[in-house]
Each structure stands twice: as C-alpha cells, then as structure tokens.
FIPA-893560 format. One line per 5 residues: their letters; for each residue x, y, z of N, C-alpha, C. Coordinates in steps of 0.001 Angstrom, whole numbers, plus 524288, in hexadecimal, padded with zeros to 5 digits. Last residue first. Layout:
% FIPA-893560
A = X Y Z X Y Z X Y Z | ...
END
This chain:
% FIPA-893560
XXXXX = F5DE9 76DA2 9244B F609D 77398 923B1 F654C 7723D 928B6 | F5DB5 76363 91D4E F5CE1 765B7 92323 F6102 7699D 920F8 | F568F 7637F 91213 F5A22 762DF 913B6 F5A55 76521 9197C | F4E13 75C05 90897 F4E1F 75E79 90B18 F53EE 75E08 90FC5 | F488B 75B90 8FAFE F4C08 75801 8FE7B F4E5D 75CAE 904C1
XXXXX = F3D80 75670 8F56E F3FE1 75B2C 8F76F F446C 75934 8FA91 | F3389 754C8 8EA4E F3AC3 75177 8EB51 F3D0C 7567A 8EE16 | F26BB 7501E 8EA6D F2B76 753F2 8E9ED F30B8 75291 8EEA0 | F2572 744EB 8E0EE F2398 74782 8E7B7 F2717 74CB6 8E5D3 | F200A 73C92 8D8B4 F23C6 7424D 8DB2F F22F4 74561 8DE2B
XXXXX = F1A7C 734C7 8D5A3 F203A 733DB 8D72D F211C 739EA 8DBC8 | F0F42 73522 8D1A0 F118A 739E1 8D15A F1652 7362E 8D556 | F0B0D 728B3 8CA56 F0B46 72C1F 8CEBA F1014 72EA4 8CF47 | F0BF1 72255 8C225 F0861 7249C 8C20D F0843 72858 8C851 | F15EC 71D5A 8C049 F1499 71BED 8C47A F0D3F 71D28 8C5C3
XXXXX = F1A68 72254 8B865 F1A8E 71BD0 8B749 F15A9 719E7 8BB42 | F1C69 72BE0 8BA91 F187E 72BEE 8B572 F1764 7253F 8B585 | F2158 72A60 8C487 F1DDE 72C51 8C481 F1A16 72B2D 8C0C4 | F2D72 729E6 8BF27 F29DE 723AC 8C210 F24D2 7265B 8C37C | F2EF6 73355 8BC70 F2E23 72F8F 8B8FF F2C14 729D7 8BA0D
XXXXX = F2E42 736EF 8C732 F2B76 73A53 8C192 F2B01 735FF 8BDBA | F372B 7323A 8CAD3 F31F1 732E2 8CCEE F2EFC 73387 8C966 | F3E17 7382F 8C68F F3ECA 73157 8C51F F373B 731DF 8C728 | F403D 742B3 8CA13 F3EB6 7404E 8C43F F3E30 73A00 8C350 | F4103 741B0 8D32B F3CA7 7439E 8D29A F3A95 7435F 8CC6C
XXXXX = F4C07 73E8A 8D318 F44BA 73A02 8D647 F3F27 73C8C 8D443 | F5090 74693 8CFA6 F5008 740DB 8CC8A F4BB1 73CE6 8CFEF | F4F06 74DDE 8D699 F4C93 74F14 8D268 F4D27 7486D 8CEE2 | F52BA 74915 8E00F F4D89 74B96 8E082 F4D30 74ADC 8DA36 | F5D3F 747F3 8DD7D F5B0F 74417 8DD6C F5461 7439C 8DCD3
XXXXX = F5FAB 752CF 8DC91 F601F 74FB0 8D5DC F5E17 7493D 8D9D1 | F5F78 755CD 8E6C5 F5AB3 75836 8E2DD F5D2C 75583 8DC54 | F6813 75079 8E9F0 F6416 74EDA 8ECE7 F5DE3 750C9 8E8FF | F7080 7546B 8E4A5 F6EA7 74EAC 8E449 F6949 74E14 8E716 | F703C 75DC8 8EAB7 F6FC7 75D6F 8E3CE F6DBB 75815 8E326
XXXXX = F728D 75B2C 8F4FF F6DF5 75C74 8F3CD F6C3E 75D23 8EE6A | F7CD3 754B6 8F389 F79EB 7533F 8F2F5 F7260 7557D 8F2DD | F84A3 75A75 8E89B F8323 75A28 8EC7A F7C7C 756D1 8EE5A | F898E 752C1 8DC4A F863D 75898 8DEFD F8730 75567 8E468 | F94F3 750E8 8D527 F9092 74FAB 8D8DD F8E56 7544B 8D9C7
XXXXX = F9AF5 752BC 8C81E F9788 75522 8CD4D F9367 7524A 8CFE2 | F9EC9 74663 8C37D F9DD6 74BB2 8C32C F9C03 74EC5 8C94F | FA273 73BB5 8BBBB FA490 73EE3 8C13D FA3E8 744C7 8C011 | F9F23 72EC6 8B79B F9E94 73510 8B6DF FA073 73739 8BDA8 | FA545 72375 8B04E FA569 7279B 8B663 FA3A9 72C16 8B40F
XXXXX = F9DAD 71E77 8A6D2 FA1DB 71E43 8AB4F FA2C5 71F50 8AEC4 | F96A6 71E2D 8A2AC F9987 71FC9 8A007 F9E04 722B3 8A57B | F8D34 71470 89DFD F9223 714BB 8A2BB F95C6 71981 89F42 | F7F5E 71744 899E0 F8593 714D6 89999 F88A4 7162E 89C23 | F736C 711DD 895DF F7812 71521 89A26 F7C35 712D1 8998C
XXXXX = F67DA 71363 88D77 F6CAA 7117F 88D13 F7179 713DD 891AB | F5BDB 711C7 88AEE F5FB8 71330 88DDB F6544 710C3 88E2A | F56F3 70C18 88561 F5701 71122 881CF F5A44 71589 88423 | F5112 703B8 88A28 F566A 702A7 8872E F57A1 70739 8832B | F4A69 7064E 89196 F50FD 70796 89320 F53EE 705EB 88DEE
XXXXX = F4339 70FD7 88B5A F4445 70CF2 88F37 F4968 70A74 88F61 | F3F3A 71A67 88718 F3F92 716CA 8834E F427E 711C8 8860D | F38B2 71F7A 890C6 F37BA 72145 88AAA F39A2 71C3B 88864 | F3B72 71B71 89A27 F37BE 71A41 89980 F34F5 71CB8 89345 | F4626 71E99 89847 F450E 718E8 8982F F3FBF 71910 898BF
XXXXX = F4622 729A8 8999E F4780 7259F 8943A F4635 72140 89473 | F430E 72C23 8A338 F3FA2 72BC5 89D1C F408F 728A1 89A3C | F49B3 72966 8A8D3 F468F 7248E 8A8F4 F4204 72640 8A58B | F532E 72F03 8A604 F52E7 729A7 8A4FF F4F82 72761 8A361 | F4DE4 73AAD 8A541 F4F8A 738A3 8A211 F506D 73120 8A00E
XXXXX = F4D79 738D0 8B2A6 F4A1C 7395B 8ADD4 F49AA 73682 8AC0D | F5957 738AC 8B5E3 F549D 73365 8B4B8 F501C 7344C 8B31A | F5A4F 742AD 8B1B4 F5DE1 73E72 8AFD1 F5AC5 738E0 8B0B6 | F53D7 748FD 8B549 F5543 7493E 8B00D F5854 7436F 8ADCF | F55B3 74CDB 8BE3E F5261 74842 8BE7D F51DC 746E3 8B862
XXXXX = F5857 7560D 8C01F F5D91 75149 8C188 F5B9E 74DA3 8C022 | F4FA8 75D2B 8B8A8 F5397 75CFC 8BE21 F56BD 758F3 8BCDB | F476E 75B3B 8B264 F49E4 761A2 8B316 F4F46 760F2 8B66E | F45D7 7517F 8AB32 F4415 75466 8B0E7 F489D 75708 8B01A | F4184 75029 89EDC F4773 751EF 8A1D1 F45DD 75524 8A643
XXXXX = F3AD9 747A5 89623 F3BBB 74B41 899AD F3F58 74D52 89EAD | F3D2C 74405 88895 F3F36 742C2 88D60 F3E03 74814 890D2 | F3EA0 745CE 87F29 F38EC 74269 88058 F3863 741F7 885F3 | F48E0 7473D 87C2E F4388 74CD9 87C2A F3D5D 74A14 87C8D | F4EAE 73F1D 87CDB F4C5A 741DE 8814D F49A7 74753 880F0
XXXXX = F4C8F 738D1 87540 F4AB4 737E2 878DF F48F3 73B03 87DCC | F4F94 73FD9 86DB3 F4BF2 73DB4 86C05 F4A41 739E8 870A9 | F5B95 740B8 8718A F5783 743BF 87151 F51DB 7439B 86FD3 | F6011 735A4 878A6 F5E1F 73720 874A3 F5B91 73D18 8730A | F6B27 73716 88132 F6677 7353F 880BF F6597 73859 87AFB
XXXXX = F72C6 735F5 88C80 F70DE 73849 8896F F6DEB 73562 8858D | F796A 739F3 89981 F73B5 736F0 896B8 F73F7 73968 89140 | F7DC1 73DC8 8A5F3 F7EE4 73AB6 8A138 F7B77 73742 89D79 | F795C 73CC1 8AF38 F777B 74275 8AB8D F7A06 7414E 8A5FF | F73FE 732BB 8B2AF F771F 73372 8B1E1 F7518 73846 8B012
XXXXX = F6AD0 72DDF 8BACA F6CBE 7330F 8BA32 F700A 7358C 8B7C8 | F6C06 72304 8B8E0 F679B 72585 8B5CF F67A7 72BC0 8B721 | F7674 71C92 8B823 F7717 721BD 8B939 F70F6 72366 8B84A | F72A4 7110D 8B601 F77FA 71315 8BA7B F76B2 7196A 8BB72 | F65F9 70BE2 8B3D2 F6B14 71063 8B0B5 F6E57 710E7 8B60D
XXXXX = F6091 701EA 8B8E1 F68B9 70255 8B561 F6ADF 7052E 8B54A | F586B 70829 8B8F1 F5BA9 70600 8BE34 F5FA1 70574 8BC7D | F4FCC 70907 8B3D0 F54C7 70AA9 8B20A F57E3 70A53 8B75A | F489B 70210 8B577 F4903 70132 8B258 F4F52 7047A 8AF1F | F442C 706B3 8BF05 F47B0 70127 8C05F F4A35 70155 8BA4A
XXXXX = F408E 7100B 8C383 F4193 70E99 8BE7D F44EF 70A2A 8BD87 | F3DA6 71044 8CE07 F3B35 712B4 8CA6B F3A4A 7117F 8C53F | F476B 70980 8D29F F4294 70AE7 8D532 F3DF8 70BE0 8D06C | F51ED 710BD 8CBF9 F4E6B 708F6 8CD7B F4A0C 70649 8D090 | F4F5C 71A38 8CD36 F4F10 717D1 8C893 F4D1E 71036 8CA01
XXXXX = F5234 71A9E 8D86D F4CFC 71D4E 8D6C2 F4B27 7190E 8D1E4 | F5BD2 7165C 8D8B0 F5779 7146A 8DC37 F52B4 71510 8DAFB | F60E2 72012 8D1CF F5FD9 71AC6 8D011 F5C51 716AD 8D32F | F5E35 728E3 8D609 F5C70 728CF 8D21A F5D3E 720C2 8CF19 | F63C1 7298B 8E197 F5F09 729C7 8DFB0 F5C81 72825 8DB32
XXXXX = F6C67 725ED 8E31C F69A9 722CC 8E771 F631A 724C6 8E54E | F71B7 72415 8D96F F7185 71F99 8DC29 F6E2D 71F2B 8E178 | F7181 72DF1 8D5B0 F6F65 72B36 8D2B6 F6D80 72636 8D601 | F746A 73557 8DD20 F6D47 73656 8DCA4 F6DA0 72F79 8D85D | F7E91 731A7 8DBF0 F7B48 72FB4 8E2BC F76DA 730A7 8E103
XXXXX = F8731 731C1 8D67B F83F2 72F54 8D561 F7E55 72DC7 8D99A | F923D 72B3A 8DB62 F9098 73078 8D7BD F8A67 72E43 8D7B4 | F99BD 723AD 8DDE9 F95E7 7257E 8E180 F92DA 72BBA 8E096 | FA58B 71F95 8D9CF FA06C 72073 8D944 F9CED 7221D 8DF9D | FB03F 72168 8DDFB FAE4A 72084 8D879 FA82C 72032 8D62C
XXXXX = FB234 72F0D 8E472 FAF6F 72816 8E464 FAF6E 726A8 8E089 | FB22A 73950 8E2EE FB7B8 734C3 8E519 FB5D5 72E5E 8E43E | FA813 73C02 8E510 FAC21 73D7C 8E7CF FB227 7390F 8E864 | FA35D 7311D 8DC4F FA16F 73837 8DEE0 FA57B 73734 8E2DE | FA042 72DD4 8CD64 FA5DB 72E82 8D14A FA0DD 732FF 8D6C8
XXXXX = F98F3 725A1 8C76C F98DD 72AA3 8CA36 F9BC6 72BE5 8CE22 | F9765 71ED3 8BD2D F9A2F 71D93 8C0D5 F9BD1 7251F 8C29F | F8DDA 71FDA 8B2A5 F92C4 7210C 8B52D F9486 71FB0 8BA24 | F85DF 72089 8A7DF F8673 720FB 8ADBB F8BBA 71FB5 8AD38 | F7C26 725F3 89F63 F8080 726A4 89FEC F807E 7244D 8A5D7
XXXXX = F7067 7227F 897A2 F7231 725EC 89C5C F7851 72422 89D72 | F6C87 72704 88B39 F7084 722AD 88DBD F7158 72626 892DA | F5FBF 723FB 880E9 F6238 7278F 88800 F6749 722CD 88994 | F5EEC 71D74 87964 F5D19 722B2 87B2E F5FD3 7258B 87E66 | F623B 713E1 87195 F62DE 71677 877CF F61AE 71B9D 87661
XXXXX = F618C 70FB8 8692F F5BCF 70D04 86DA6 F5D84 711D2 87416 | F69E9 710A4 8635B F6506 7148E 86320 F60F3 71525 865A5 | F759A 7129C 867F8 F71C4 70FD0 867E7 F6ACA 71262 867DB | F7DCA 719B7 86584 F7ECE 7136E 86275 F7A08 71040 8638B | F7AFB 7232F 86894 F7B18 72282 863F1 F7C7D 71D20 86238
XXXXX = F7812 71F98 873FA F7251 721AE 8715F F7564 72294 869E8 | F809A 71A3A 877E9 F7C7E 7178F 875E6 F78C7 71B44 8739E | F889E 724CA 87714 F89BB 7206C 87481 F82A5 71D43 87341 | F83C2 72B99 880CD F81DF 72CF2 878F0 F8445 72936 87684 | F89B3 72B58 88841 F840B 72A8D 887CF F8099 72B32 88255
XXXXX = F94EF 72856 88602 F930F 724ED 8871F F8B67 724B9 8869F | F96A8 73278 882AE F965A 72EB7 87CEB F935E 72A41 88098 | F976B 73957 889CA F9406 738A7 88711 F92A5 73380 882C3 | F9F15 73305 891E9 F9977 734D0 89351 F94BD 73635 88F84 | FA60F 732D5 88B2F FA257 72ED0 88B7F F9CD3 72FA3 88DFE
XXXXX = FAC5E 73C09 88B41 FA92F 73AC4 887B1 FA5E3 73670 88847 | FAD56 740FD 89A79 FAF11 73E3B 895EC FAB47 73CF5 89114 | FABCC 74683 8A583 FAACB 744C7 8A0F4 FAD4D 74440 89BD1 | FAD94 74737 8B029 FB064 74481 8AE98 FAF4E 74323 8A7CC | FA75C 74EE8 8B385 FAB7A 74DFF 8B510 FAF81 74CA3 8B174
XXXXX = F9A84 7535F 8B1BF F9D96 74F4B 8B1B9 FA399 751BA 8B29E | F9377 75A9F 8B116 F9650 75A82 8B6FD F9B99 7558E 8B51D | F8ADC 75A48 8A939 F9012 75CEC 8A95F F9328 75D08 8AC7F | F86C8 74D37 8A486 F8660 75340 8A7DF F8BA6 75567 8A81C | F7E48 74D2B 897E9 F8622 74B73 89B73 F8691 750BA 89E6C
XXXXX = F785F 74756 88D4C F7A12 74AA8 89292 F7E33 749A7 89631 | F7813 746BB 880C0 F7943 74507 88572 F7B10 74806 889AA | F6E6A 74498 8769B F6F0E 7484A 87AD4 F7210 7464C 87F84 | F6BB4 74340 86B57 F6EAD 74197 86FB4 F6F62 7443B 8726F | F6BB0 74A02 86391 F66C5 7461A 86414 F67D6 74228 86843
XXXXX = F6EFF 75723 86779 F6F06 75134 86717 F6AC0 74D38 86694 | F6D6C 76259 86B02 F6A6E 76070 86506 F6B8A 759DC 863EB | F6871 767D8 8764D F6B08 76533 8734F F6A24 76161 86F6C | F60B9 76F59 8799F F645B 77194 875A7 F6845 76E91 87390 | F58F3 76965 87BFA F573D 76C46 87912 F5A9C 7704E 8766F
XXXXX = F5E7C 763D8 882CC F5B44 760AD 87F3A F5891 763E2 87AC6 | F6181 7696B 88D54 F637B 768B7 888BD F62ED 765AC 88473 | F5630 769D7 8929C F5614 76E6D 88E1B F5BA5 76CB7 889E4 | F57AE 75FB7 897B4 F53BA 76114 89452 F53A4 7656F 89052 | F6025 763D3 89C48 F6041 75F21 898F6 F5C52 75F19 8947D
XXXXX = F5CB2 76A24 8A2AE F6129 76CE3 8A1CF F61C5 767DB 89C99 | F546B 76599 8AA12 F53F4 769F7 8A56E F57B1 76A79 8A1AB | F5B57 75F19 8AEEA F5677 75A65 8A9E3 F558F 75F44 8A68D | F6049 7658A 8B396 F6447 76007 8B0A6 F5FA2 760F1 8AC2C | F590B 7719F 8B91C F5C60 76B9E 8B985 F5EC2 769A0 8B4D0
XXXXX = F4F5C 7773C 8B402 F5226 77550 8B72C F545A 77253 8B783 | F484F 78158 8A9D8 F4900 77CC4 8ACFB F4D01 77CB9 8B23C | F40D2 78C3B 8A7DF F456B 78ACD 8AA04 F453D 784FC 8AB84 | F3824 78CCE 899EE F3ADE 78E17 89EF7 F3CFE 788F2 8A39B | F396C 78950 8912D F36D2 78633 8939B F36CE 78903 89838
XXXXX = F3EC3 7924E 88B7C F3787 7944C 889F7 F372F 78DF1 88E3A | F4AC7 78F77 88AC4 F480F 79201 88EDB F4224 792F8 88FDE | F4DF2 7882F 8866E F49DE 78700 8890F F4769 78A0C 88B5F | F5ACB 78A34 88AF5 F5769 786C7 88723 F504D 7858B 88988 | F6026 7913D 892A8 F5E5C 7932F 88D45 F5B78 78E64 889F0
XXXXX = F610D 78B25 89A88 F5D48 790F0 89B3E F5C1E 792B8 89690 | F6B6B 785AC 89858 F6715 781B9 8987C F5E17 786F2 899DE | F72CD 789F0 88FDE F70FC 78A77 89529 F69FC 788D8 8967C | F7BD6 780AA 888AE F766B 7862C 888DA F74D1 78577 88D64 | F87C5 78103 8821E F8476 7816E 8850C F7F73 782AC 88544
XXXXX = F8E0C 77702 87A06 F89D1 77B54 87A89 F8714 77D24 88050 | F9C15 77680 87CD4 F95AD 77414 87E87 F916C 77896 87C8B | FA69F 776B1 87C4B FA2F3 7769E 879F4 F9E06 775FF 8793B | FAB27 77C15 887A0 FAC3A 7783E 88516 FAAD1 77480 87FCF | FA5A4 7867E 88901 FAD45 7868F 885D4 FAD87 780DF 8858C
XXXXX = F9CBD 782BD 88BB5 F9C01 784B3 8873D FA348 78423 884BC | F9EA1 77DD5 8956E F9DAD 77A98 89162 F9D5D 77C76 88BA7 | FA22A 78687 899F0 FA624 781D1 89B3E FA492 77EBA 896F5 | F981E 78D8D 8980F F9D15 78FC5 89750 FA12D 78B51 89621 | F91DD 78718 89FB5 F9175 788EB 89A23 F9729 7895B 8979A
XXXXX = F97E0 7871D 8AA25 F9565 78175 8A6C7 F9550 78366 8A279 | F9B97 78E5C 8B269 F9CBE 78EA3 8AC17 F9BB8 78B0E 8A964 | F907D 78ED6 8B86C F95CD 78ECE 8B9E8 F9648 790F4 8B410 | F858C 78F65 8B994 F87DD 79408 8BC44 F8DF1 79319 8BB99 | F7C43 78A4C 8B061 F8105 788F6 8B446 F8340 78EDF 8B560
XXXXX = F7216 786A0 8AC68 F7265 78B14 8B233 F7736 78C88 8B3B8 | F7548 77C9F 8A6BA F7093 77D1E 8AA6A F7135 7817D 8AEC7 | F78D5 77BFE 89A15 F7967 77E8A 89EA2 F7593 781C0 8A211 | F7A7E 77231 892DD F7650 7754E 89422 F7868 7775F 898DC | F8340 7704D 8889E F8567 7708E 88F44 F7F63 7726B 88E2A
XXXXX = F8583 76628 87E42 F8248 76B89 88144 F8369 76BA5 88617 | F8C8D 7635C 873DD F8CC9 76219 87A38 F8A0F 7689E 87CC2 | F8905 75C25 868B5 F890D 7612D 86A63 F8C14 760C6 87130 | F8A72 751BC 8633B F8A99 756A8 85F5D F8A42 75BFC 8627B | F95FA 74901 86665 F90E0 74BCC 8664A F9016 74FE1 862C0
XXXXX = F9C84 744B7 85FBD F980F 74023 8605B F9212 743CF 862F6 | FA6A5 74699 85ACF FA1EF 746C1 85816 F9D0A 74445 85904 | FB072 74474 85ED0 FAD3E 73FD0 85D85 FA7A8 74038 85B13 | FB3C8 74D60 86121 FB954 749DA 86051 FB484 74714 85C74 | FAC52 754FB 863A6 FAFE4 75550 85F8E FB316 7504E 85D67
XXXXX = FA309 75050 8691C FA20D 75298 866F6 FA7A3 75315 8611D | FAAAD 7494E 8710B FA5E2 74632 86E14 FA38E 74A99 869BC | FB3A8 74F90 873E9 FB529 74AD5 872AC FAF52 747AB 86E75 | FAF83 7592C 874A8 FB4AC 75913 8713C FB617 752FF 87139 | FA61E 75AA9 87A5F FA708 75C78 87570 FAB6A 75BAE 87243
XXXXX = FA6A8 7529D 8836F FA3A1 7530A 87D4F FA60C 755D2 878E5 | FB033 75999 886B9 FB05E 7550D 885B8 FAB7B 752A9 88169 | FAB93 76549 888F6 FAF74 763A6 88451 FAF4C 75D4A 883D4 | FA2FA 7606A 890F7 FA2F7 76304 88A85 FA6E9 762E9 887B0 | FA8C7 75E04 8992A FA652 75AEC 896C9 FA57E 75C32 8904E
XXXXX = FAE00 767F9 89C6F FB034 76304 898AB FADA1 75E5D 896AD | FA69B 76F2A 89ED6 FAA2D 76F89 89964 FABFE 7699B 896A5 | FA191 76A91 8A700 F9E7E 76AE7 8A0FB FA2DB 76BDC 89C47 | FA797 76C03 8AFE8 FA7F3 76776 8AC11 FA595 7669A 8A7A8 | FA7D7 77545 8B3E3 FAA59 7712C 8B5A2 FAB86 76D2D 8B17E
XXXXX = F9D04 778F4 8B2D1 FA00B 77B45 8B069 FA6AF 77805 8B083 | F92E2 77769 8B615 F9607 77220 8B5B3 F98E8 774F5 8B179 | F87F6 77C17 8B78C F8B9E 77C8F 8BA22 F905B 7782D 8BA6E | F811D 77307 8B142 F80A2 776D2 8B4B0 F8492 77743 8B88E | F7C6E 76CE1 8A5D4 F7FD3 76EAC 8A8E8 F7E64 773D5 8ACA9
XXXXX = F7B07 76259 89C24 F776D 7660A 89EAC F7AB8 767CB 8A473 | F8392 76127 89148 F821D 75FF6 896BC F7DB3 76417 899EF | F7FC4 75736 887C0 F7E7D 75A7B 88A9A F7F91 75BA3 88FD2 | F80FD 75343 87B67 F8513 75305 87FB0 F8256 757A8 881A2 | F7A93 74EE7 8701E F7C25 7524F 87276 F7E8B 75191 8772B
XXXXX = F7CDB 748FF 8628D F7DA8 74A12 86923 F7EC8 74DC7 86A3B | F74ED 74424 85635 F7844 74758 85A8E F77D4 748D4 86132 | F7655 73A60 84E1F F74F2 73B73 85287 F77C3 73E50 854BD | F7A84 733DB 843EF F7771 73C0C 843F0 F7612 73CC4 849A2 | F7BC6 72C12 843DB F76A9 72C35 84538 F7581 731A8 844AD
XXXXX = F863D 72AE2 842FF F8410 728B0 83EC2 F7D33 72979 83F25 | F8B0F 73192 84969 F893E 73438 84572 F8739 73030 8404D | F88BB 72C5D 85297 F8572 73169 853A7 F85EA 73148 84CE4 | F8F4D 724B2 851E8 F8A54 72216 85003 F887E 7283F 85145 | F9A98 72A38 8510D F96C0 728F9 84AC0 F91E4 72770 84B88
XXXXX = F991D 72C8A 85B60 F9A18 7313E 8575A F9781 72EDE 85198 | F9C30 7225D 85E3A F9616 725F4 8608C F9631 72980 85CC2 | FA394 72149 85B9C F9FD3 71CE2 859CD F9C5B 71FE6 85A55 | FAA33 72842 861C0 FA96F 7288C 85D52 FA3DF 725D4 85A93 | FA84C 72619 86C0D FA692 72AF6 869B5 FA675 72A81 86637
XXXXX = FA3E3 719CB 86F92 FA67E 71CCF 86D2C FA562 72137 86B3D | F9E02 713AE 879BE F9B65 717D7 87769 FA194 719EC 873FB | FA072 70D23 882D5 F9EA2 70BC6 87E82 F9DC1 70E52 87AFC | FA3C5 71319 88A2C FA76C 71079 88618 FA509 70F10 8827B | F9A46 713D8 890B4 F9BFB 71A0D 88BA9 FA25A 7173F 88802
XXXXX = F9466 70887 89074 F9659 70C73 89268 F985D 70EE6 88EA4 | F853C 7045F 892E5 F8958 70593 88F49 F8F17 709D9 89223 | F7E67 6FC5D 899A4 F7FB8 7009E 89A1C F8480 6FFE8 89502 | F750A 6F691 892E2 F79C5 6F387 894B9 F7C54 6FA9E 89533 | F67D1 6FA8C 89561 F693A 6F768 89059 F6F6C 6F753 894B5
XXXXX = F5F7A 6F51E 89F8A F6151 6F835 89CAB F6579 6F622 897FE | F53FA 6EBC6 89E77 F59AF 6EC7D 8A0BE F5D0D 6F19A 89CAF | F492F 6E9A0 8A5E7 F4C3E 6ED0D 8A0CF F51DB 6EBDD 8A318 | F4476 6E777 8AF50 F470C 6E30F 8AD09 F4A41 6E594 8A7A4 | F3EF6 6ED62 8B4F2 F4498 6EEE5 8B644 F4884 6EA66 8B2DD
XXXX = F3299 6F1B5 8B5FB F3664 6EEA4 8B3B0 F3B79 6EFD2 8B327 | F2DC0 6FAC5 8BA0B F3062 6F5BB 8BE78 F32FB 6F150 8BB5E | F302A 7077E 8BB0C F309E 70302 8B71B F3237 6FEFB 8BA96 | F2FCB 70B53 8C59A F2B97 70C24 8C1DE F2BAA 707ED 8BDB9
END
C-alpha cells in the first residue's frame, strides 16, 4: 500500500540502555505515570512471578511504576488468585464495561484495560512469559520517558522453541511479516510486529481502534504509523523471550485473524473491500 519504502526507521535501541533508576527521575521530573498490564487467560504458572517482579523491583526498589493490572480474560485456572497474592490489581475483564455488552479475545481484553488503567503510559506484557526479567519493562517505557517524539515502542527478541535457540515465532515469519512487506513496506524493519510486548502513550491510544482478536498487535502498529509515522515508533531488543507455544490449529486461527486485520487496513488505502471470509478446513 505505502510504496515508498525509502523512510528509514529510527536505530533499534536495546533495554541496556534504559536505567531503572534514570527512568525513575525522568518519570518524576515530568509527573508522568505507568501502568504495567497483563491481559491473561489461564496462565496461573507464571503471572505470579512476573508480578512480583514489577512490583518489587520497578514499583518498590525503584519507584518507576505506579500500578501493575492483571485483566482476567475468563481464566479457569488460579491466574487471579496467583497475581492477586503477588500484588497486582486484578479485574475480570466481564466486569468493565459491562452496558457495551460481551467482547472477545487479546484486542478486547486490552481495550477494556484502558479503562481501568490510570498510566499516562501504558505497557503491555503477556503473561506466558518464562523468563521475565525487569527489562522487559524498562526497556519499552525507557524511550517514551527520555524521548518525547516516541509514542509507541514495540519490543523484540530472539525466540527459543523446543531446545533450539531460535525458531519461535512461525505466524510471525511465515505470515505476518511477508504480509507487512507486501502491504506496508514501510514497516518491514520492525523484527517482532507481533510482539505482545508494547507500550505506548495514552493520548495516543484512546484515538486508536483494537480488533477484538490476535490481530490487535499489527493493528495497533500500522495505525500508529499511519497516525503520527515512523519516527514516533520506536523497537527495542530485549533479548530472549521463552514462553508457551500453541498448537498448530491455534496458530492457524491467530493467522486468520491477523490477515484479516492487515487487509482491513490496506482496504481503506486501496478503496476496495480486501476481505473475503477466512475458513480453514480439515480431513476428518
């Protein structure tokens, strides 16, 4: 859609670069506050520790966030419960909103936590992670408080799967990035444009619309860049992530729903309806 491909993104940044502390005074020389979100389902496994880790290294030690919300999307295990004994606010993603009636998926479960979290920063961080550590956050909220031209920072990583050092990452590499350099030549650089690692302005994204499903995440991208364009994007290396794979018929309906959102947006460029209906079919 965009056939100029001559932009060049700004110089990826990595989460070394980002001190908690430094980050802690430029939040409080600006009054700017953060929120830490995870939108969750059934990830009783690992929501605890992610949460204490905000909360006791960037919330207490360093004073850099001001809240950590779990939204809890339906879960049947102990997700609530795991994040609440660790300090997290919870809320069940059924109780906000209810006069819109019922949503679905990631992009709902994101969209409504915008309406109970009070940051002028909002960073997201899925809950499956593994391996998480503080950089994950500081790395995506370092540039939006040391740099005011950035809006949105997407997060990427080096994706361990079964033992391998890499080979994580299959809707991104055989779908969503082919798609993107086809469509949107113009963000072809970002490494991860699926990352669930993102965070961003609030003043940007209550301007912003949130497909209901998996498709949330390149959305989100290729709004932003067509709201305030790439130098308002900022991605950074924040090393190895190692979490839950799905299976592949899961992969197969999060690829459906991210074509079916990229489509939508090369559609409004294109002046013609993109969107067929997306069915995938199996021998019995």
């Amino acid at each position: 859609v965009d056939s100029s491909a001559v932009t060049v993104l700004p110089v990826p940044r990595h989460h070394g670069d980002f001190d908690p502390e430094a980050l802690a005074e430029a939040r409080a020389r600006t009054g700017t506050t953060v929120s830490v979100c995870l939108p969750a389902r059934n990830e009783a496994a690992t929501v605890g520790h992610i949460v204490a880790t905000v909360r006791r290294r960037l919330m207490e030690r360093h004073l850099l966030i001001d809240e950590v919300v779990v939204i809890d999307d339906g879960s049947t295990d102990a997700t609530a419960e795991a994040a609440a004994w660790e300090g997290a606010r919870v809320v069940a993603e059924r109780s906000i909103l209810p006069e819109v009636g019922p949503g679905s998926g990631k992009g709902n479960a994101m969209w409504k936590s915008l309406h109970v979290c009070r940051g002028d920063i909002v960073c997201w961080v899925d809950a499956d992670i593994r391996n998480f550590e503080e950089h994950f956050v500081t790395g995506l909220v370092g540039p939006l408080l040391t740099q005011p031209e950035i809006g949105f920072v997407k997060g990427f990583y080096r994706r361990p799967l079964h033992g391998e050092a890499t080979g994580g990452g299959r809707v991104t590499e055989l779908v969503a990035r082919p798609l993107i350099a086809l469509l949107f030549p113009a963000l072809a650089r970002f490494v991860q444009p699926l990352a669930g690692e993102y965070a961003a302005r609030r003043s940007l994204l209550e301007f912003l619309p949130f497909p209901c499903g998996y498709g949330v995440e390149i959305g989100l991208l290729i709004d932003t860049y067509e709201r305030l364009g790439l130098s308002a994007i900022a991605q950074v290396d924040l090393g190895v992530r190692v979490h839950r794979h799905h299976d592949e018929p899961r992969l197969g309906r999060m690829s459906a729903e991210i074509l079916r959102t990229a489509l939508d947006r090369a559609s409004r460029h294109l002046g013609t309806d993109l969107r067929q209906p997306l069915g995938t079919f199996h021998a019995s």
